[in-house]
C-alpha positions in Angstrom: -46.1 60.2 -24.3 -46.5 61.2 -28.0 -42.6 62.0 -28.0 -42.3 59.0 -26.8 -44.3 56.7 -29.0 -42.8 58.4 -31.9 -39.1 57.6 -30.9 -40.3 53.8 -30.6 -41.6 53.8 -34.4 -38.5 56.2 -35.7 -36.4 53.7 -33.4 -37.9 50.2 -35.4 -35.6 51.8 -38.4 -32.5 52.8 -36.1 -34.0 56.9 -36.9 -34.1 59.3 -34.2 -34.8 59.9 -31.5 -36.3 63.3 -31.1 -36.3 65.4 -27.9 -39.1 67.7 -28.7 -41.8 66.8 -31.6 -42.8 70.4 -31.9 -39.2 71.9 -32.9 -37.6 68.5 -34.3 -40.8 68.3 -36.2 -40.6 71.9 -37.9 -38.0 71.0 -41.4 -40.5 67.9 -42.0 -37.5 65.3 -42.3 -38.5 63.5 -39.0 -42.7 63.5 -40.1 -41.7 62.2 -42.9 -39.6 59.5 -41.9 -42.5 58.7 -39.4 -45.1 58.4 -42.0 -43.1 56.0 -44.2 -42.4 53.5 -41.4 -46.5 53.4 -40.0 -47.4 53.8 -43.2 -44.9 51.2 -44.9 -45.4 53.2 -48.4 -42.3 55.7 -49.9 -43.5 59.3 -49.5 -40.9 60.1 -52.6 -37.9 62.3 -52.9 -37.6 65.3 -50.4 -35.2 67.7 -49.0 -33.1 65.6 -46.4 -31.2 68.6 -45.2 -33.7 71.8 -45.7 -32.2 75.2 -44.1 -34.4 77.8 -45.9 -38.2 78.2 -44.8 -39.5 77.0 -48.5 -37.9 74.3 -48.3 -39.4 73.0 -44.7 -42.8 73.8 -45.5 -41.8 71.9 -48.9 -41.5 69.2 -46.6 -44.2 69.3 -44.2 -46.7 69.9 -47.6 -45.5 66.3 -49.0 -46.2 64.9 -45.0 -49.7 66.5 -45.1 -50.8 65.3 -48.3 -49.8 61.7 -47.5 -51.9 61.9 -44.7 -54.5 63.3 -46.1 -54.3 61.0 -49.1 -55.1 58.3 -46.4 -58.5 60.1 -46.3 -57.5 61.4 -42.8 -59.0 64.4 -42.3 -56.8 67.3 -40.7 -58.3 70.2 -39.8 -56.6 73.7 -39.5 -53.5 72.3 -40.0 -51.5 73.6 -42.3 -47.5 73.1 -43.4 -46.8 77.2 -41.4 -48.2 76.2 -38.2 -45.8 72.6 -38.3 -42.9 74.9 -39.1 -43.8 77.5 -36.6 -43.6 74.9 -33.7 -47.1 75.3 -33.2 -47.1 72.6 -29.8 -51.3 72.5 -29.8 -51.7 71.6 -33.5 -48.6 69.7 -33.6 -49.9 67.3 -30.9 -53.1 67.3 -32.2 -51.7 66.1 -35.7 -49.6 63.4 -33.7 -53.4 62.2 -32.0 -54.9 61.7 -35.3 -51.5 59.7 -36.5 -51.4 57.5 -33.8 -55.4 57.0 -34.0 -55.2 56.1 -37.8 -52.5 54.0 -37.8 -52.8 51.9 -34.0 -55.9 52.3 -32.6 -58.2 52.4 -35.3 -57.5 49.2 -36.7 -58.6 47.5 -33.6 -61.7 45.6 -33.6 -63.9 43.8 -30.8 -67.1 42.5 -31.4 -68.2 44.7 -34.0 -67.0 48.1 -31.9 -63.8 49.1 -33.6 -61.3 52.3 -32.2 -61.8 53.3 -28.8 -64.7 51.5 -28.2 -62.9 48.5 -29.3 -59.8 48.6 -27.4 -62.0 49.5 -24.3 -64.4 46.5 -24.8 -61.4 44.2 -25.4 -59.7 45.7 -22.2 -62.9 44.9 -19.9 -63.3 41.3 -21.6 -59.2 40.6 -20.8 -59.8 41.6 -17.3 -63.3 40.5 -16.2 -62.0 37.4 -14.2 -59.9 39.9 -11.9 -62.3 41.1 -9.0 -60.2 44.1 -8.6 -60.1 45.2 -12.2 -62.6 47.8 -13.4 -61.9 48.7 -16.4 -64.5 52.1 -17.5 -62.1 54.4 -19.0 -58.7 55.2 -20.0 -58.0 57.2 -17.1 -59.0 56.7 -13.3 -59.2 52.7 -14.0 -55.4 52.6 -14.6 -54.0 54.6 -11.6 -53.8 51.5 -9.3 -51.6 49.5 -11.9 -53.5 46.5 -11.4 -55.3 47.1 -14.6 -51.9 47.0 -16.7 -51.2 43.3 -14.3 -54.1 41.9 -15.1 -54.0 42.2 -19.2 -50.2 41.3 -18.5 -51.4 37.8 -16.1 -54.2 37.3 -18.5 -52.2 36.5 -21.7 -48.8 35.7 -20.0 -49.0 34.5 -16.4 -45.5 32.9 -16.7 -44.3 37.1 -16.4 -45.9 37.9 -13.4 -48.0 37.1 -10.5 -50.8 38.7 -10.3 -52.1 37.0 -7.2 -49.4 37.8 -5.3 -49.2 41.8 -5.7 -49.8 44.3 -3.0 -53.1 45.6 -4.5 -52.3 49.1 -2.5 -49.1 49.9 -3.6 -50.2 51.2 -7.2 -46.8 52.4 -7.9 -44.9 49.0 -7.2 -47.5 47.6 -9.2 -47.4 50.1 -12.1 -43.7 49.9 -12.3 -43.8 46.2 -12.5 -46.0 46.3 -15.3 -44.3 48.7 -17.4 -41.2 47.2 -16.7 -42.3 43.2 -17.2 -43.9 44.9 -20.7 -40.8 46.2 -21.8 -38.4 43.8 -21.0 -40.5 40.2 -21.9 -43.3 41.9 -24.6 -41.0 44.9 -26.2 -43.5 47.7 -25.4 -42.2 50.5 -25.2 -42.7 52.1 -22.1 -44.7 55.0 -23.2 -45.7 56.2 -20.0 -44.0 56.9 -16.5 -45.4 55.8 -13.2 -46.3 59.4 -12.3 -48.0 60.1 -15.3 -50.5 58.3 -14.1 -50.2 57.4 -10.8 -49.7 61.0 -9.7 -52.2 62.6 -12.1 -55.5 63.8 -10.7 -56.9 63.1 -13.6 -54.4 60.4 -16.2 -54.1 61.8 -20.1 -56.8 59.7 -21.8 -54.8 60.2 -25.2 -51.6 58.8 -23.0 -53.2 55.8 -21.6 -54.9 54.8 -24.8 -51.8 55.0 -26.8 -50.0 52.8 -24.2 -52.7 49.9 -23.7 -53.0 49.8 -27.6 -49.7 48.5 -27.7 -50.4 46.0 -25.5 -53.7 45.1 -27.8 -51.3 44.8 -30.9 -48.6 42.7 -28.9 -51.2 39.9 -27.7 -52.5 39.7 -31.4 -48.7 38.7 -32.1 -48.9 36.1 -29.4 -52.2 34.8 -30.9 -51.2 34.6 -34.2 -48.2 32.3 -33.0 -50.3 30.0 -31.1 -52.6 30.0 -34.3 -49.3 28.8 -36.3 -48.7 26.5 -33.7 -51.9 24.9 -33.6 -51.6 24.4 -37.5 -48.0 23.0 -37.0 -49.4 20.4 -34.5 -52.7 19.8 -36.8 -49.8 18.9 -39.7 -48.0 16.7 -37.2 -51.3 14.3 -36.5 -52.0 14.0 -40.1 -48.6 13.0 -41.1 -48.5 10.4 -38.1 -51.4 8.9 -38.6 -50.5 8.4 -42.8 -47.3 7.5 -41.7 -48.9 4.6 -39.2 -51.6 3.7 -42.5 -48.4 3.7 -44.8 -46.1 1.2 -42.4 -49.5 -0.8 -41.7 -50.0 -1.4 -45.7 -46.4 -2.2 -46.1 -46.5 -4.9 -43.1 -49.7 -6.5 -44.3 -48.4 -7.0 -48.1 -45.3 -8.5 -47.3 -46.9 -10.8 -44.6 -49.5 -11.7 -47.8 -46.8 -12.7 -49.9 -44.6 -14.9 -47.9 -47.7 -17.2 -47.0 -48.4 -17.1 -51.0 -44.4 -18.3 -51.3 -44.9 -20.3 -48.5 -47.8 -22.2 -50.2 -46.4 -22.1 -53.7 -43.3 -24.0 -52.3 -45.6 -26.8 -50.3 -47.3 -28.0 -53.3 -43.7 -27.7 -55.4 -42.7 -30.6 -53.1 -45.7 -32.5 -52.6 -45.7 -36.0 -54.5 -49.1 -37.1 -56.3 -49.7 -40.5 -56.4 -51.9 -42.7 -59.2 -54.5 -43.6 -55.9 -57.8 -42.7 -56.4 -58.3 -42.1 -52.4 -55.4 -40.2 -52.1 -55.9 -37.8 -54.9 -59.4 -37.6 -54.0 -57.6 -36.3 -50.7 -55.5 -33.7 -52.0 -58.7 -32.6 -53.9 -60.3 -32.6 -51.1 -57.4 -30.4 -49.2 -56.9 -28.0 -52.2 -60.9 -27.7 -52.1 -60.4 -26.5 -48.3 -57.4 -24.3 -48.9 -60.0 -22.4 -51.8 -62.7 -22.2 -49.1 -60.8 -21.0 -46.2 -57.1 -19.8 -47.0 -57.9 -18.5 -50.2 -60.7 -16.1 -49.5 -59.0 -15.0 -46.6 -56.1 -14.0 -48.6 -58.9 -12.6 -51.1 -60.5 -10.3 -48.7 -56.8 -9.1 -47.9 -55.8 -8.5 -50.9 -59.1 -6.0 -51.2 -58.4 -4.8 -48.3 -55.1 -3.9 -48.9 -56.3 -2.3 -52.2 -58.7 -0.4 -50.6 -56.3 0.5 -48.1 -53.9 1.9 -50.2 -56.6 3.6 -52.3 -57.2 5.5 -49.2 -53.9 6.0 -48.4 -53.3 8.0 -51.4 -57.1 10.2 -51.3 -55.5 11.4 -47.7 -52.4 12.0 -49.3 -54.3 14.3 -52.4 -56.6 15.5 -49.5 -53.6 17.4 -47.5 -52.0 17.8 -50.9 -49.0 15.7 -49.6 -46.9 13.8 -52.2 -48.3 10.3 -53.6 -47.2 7.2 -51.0 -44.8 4.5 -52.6 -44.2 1.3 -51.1 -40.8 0.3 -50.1 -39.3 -1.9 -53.0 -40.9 -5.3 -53.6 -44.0 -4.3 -51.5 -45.7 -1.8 -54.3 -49.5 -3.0 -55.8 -47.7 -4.3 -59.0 -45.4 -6.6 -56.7 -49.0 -8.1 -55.2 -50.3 -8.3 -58.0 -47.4 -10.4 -60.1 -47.6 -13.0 -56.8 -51.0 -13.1 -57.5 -50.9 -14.1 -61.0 -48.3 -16.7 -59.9 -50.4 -17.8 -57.6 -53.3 -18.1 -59.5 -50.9 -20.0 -62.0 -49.5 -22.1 -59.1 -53.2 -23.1 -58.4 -53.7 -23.9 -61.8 -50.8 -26.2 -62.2 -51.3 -28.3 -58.6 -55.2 -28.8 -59.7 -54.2 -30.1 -63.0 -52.0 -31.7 -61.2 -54.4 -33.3 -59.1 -57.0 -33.8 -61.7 -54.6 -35.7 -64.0 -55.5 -38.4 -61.9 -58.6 -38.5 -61.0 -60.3 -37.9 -64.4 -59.4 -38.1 -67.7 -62.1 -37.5 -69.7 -65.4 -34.9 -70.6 -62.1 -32.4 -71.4 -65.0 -30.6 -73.9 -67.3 -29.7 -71.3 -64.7 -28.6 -68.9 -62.6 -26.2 -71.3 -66.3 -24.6 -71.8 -66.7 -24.5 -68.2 -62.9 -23.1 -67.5 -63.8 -20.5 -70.6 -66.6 -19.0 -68.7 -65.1 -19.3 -65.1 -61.6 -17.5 -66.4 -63.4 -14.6 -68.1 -65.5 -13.8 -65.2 -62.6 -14.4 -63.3 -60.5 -11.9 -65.9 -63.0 -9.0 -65.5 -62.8 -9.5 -61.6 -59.6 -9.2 -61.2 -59.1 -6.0 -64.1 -61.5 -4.5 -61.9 -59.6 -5.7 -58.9 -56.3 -4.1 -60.7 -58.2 -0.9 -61.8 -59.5 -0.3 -58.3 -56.1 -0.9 -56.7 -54.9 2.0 -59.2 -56.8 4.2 -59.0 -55.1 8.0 -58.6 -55.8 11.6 -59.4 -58.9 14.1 -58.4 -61.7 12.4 -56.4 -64.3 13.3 -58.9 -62.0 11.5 -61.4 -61.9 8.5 -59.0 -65.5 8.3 -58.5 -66.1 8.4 -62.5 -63.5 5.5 -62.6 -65.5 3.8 -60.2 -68.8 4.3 -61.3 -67.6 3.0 -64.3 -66.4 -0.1 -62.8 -69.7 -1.0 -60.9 -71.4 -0.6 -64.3 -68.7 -3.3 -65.6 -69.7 -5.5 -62.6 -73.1 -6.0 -63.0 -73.6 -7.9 -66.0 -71.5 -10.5 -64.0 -74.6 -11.5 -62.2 -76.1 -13.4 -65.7 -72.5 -14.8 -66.6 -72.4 -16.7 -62.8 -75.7 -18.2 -63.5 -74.7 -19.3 -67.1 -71.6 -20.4 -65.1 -73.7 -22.9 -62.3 -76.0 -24.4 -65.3 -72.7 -25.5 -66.4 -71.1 -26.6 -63.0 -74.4 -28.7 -62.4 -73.8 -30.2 -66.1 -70.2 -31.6 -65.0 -72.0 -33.2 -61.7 -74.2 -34.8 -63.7 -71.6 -36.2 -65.9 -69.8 -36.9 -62.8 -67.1 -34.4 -63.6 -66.4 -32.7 -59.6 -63.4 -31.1 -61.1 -61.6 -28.9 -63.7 -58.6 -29.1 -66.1 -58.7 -25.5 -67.3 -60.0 -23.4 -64.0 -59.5 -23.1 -60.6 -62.3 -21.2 -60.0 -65.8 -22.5 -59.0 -69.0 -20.7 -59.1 -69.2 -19.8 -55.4 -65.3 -18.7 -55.8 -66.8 -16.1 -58.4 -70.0 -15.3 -56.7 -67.7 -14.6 -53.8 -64.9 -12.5 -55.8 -67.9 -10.9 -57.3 -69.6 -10.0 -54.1 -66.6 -8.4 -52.3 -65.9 -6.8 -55.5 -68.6 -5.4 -55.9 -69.0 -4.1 -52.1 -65.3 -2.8 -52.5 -66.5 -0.9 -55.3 -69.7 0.3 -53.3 -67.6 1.1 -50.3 -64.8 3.1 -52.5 -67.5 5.0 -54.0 -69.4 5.9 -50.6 -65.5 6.9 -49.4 -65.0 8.9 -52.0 -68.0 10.8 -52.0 -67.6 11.7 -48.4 -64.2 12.5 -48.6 -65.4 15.1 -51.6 -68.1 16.1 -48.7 -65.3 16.7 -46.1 -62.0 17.9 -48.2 -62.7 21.6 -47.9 -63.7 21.2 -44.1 -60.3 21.3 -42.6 -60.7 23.7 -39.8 -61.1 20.5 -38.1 -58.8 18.0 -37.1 -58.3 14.3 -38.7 -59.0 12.7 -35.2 -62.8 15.0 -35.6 -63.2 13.9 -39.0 -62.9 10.0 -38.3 -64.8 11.1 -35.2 -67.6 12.0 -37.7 -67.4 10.1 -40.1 -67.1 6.6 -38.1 -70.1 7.5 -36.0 -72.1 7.8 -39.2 -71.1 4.5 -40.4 -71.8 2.9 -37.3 -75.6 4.7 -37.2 -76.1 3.6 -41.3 -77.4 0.2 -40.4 -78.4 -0.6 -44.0 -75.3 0.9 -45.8 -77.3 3.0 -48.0 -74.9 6.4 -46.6 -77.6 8.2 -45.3 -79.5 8.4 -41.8 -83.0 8.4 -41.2 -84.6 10.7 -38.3 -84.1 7.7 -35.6 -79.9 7.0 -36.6 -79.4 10.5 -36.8 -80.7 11.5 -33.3 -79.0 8.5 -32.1 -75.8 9.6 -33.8 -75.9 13.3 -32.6 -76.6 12.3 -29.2 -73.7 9.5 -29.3 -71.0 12.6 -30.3 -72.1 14.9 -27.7 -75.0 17.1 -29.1 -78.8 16.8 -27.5 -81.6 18.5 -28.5 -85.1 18.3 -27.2 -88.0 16.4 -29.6 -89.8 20.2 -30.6 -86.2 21.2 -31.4 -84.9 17.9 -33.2 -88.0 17.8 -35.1 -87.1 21.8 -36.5 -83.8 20.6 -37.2 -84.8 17.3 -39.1 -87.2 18.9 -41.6 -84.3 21.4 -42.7 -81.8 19.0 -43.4 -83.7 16.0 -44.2 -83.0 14.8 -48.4 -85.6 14.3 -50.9 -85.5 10.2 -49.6 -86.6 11.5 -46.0 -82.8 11.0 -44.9 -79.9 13.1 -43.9 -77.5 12.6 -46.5 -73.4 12.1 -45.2 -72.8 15.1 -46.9 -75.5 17.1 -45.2 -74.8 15.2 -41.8 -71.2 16.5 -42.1 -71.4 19.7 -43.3 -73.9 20.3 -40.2 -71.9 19.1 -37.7 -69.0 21.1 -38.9 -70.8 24.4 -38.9 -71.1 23.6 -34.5 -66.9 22.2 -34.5 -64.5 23.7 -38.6 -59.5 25.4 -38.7 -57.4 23.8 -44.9 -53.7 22.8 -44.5 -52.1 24.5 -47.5 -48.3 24.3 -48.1 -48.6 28.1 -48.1 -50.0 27.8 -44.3 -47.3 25.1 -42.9 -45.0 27.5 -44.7 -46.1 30.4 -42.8 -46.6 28.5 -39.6 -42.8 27.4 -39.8 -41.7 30.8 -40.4 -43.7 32.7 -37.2 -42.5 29.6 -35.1 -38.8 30.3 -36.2 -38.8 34.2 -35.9 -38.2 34.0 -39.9 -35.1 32.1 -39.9 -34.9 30.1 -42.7 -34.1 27.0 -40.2 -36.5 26.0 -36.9 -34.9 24.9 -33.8 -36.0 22.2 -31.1 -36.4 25.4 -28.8 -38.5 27.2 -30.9 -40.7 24.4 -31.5 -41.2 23.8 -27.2 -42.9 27.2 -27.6 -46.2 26.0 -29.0 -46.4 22.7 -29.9 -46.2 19.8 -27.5 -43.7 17.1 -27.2 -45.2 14.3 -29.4 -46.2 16.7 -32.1 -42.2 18.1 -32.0 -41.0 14.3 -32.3 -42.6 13.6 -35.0 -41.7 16.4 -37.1 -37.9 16.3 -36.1 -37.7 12.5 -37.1 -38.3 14.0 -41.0 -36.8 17.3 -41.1 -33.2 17.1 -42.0 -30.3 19.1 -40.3 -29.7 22.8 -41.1 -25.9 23.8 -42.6 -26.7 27.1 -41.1 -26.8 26.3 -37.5 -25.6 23.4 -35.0 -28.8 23.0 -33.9 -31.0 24.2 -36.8 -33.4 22.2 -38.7 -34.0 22.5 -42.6 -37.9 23.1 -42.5 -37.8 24.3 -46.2 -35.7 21.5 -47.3 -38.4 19.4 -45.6 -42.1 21.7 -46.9 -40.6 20.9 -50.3 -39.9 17.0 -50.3 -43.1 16.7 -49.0 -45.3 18.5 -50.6 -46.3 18.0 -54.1 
C-alpha cells in the first residue's frame, strides 16, 4: 500500500515508479524526489546519480533534515539504516510521511488526524443502515463502507441501493474501481488486502480513505465556485433588468415632454378673454396633474439611477451608462426646455389676459425662480451623485441642510401669491411655478433626499454582508420598510417581532424579550443596521473580482476559456444564459468562451 501511494505522488510528476521502497529508497534520489512534490518546496542540489556509499547517505541526510525541518519528529532513524534497506524503519518513515502530509491536515469538528478522518467517515455514512463505520479495519471488509462515501458525494457513480450487501468483494471491487476511473484515486489497496485479511492494515485502510477525504474537498470547493458563479449571475440580472428599466422609463418621459412641447407650438391664442381664461385654465391642470406626475418620475428616475450605480460600486462592477440620448444630462436639457417651453406658452397665455401689476409679479417670479433654482440644483446634484457611500451620504446631508431654509422662502413666497389675488393678478409673466408647485417640488425633494440618505446608510450597513444573496438582502431590507410604519428607519419591539415572524423566525415572549433588550438602540428601537446585521449572523457567502476569477478558473479546469459544458456542471440553466449572453467567444477553442476578456470589461 505504501509502495503504492508513493508511485501515485512520484507519478503526479511523470517520476517512478518504484517496485520496492526499501531498496529503490537506499541512494535517496527517489525520497527526495517524494518530499519535493508533498512538500511542493526545492530540497536543493543533490547527487542524481550517487554510486559510492557517501554519497547515498549524502542524500538520504538532505531527505531527513527536510523532514525534520517540518518539525516532524523521526525517531531512530538515521541516513545508514535508509541505505541499508532497513524494511521496518523504512516503512515506519513512509507512516510518518504520509501522516504529515495527508492525513494530518484533515479536520472535522475540531478533531483533526485520525480522529478526524474517522468522525468525518461516520458523519458521510450515517444515513446508510448497513454502514458502521468504528475503525479502519473490520468496518471496511464488506466494501459497503467504501459505496456508501462513494453514493454519498456522487450517487450519479454508483448505486448503492442496488448492491448485493453479501458479496463484499463485488462490492469492494466496484468501489475501488468506480474511485479510480470517475474520482482519480489511486487504487491503493487490492480487494484481498482487506477482504481476505483477518485483521485489514489500519495504516493501509487509512491511507486509502484519506484520499477519498481530500477528493470530496475538491468536489466541494467546485460547487463552492459554482455557487459564487450563480450568486454573480443574479446580481448582474437583476442590474441588468434595473439598467433596461431606467433606460425605458427616460425615453418614455421625454417623448411625452416633446409631445407636449409640440401641442402648444401649434396651438393658436386668441385676444378672448373666455378662451384665454380657458387655456389658463388647461395649462393650470396640466401643472396639477401631468406635471407632477412627470415630477415624481423624474425623482424617481434619479433616484433610480442613484441606486443603480451604489449596486454597481457595492459588487465593485463598472459605473452604468445609459444608451446615447437617454443619460441624466439628456433628462435634464428636456427639462430645462421644458421648463422654458412652459415659460413661453404662460406668457403666452398671460399676454392676454393681463397686462399690468408687471412690478409685483417680476418680485413674485424672482422668488418663485430661486426656490425653484435651488430645487432643481439639488435635483441635479442628487441625480449625480457618485463615488464611496460615505462620500454620497456627506453630499446628501449637505443637501438636506440646503433644503431646509426653503421652508421660510415658500411662506415669503404665499404672502406674495395672496398680494397678486388681491390685486386681482391670478397669473404670472415671469414664473411658472406657484407656491403649491414649490411646496410640492420641495416636499418630494426633500423625502428623496430623506429616502437616499436612509438607502445609503443601509446599504453601508449591508455592503460587507455578501455571504448572502441579493434576492436575501431585498428580502431583508423590504420587510424592514414595510414594518417602519413612521419612516424613521428603525423598529420598535412590536414592528420588529412582527418583522421577524413575517421572514420565518419565531421566538417565544421570555425569549423575544432577552433578545430585544440586547439589540434595542439608545431610542428603545432596533436600528436597520442592528436589524440586519442580526438577521445575517442566522442566514451570511463578498463577490470580489479575485473570487469570480477563481470561481471561473475551478469551473474551467484552468483553461484560460470556460465552455457551455463546463458550466452544466454546477450552475443551472438560467444562471449559464445569462452569463453566455456577455462573455465573448474564445479564439482558442470552437466552443470556448473568453471569461477573462469578460472579468476585465466588467469589473472596474
Amino acid at each position: 500500500t505504501f509502495t503504492k501511494w508513493v508511485n501515485a505522488r512520484l507519478g503526479e510528476h511523470s517520476l517512478g515508479p518504484l517496485d520496492d521502497i526499501c531498496t529503490d529508497f537506499s541512494d535517496g534520489t527517489a525520497l527526495i524526489q517524494l518530499l519535493e512534490i508533498i512538500g511542493d518546496a526545492s530540497l536543493g542540489r543533490f547527487n542524481r546519480s550517487p554510486r559510492m556509499r557517501i554519497q547515498k547517505v549524502e542524500n538520504v541526510n538532505l531527505a531527513l533534515d527536510f523532514i525534520r525541518g517540518r518539525k516532524i519528529n523521526l525517531t531512530n532513524i538515521g541516513a545508514e539504516d535508509i541505505v541499508d534497506a532497513n524494511r521496518k524503519l523504512i516503512l515506519g518513515m513512509i507512516w510518518i510521511i504520509i501522516l504529515r502530509f495527508t492525513i494530518e491536515d484533515i479536520s472535522e469538528e475540531g478533531l483533526s488526524a485520525m480522529d478526524g478522518l474517522l468522525l468525518w467517515c461516520q458523519r458521510k455514512t450515517a444515513p446508510y443502515d448497513d454502514v458502521r463505520v468504528r475503525d479502519f479495519s473490520y468496518s471496511w471488509q464488506d466494501g459497503l463502507a467504501f459505496c456508501a462515501l462513494i453514493h454519498r458525494h456522487r450517487p450519479d457513480l454508483l448505486d448503492y441501493y442496488a448492491l448485493d450487501k453479501r458479496d463484499a468483494r463485488g462490492n469492494m471491487e466496484l468501489a475501488f474501481d468506480v474511485a479510480e476511473r470517475c474520482l482519480g484515486i489511486p487504487r491503493l489497496l487490492d480487494v484481498e488486502d482487506v477482504c481476505d485479511a483477518a485483521k485489514p492494515d489500519e495504516r493501509s485502510v487509512m491511507t486509502y480513505v484519506a484520499q477519498y477525504f481530500h477528493a470530496f474537498s475538491s468536489l466541494s470547493k467546485a460547487e463552492t465556485a459554482g455557487r459564487r458563479l450563480g450568486k454573480f449571475a443574479d446580481v448582474v440580472q437583476t442590474v441588468f433588468d434595473m439598467q433596461h428599466d431606467y433606460e425605458d422609463r427616460v425615453a418614455r418621459l421625454l417623448a411625452a415632454i416633446r409631445a407636449q412641447q409640440d401641442t402648444w407650438t401649434h396651438t393658436k391664442l386668441e385676444s378672448v378673454y373666455a378662451k384665454a381664461r380657458a387655456m389658463s385654465d388647461e395649462f393650470n391642470e396640466y401643472k396639477a396633474s401631468t406635471k407632477r406626475t412627470w415630477t415624481h418620475e423624474k425623482i424617481e428616475l434619479d433616484t433610480l439611477l442613484g441606486d443603480i450605480q451604489i449596486k454597481r460600486v457595492t459588487y465593485n462592477l463598472a459605473p452604468f451608462v445609459p444608451r446615447a440620448g437617454l443619460a441624466p444630462r439628456d433628462l435634464e436639457a428636456a427639462w430645462i426646455e421644458l421648463a422654458a417651453a412652459e415659460v413661453r406658452h404662460r406668457k403666452a397665455i398671460n399676454h392676454h389676459i393681463r397686462q399690468s401689476r408687471d412690478a409685483l409679479q417680476r418680485r413674485y417670479g424672482s422668488e418663485a425662480n430661486s426656490i425653484q433654482s435651488v430645487l432643481n440644483n439639488i435635483a441635479h446634484a442628487l441625480s449625480a451623485l457618485s463615488g464611496e457611500l460615505d462620500t454620497q451620504l456627506a453630499t446628501v446631508t449637505s443637501l438636506i441642510a440646503r433644503a431646509r431654509p426653503l421652508g421660510p422662502a415658500l411662506s415669503r413666497l404665499s404672502s406674495l401669491e395672496r398680494m397678486c389675488s388681491d390685486a386681482n393678478i391670478d397669473e404670472h409673466d415671469y414664473t411658472v411655478y406657484s407656491v403649491s408647485d414649490l411646496e410640492y417640488d420641495a416636499e418630494m425633494t426633500m423625502k428623496a433626499l430623506e429616502k437616499k440618505a436612509r438607502f445609503i446608510e443601509n446599504q453601508s450597513a449591508v455592503r460587507n454582508m455578501t455571504n448572502l444573496t441579493p434576492a436575501q438582502l431585498e428580502e431583508f431590507e423590504a420587510t424592514f420598510r414595510y414594518f417602519d410604519r413612521d419612516s424613521r428607519n428603525a423598529l420598535s419591539d412590536a414592528e420588529f417581532r412582527a418583522a421577524l415572524d413575517s421572514l420565518g423566525h419565531s421566538f417565544s415572549d421570555d425569549e423575544f424579550l432577552m433578545l430585544y433588550d440586547q439589540l434595542v438602540c439608545g431610542d428603545d428601537a432596533i436600528s436597520f443596521e442592528v436589524y440586519i446585521r442580526f438577521l445575517v449572523e442566522l442566514t451570511e457567502d463578498q463577490t470580489t473580482p479575485e473570487q469570480v476569477l477563481q470561481s471561473f478558473r475551478v469551473i474551467a479546469n484552468n483553461k484560460p476559456f470556460v465552455t457551455k459544458e463546463d458550466l452544466r456542471l454546477d450552475l443551472s440553466p438560467k444562471s449559464i444564459e445569462s452569463l453566455l449572453r456577455e462573455i465573448p467567444k474564445s479564439d482558442l477553442d470552437k466552443n470556448g468562451y473568453d471569461y477573462l476578456a469578460y472579468l476585465r470589461n466588467v469589473f472596474q
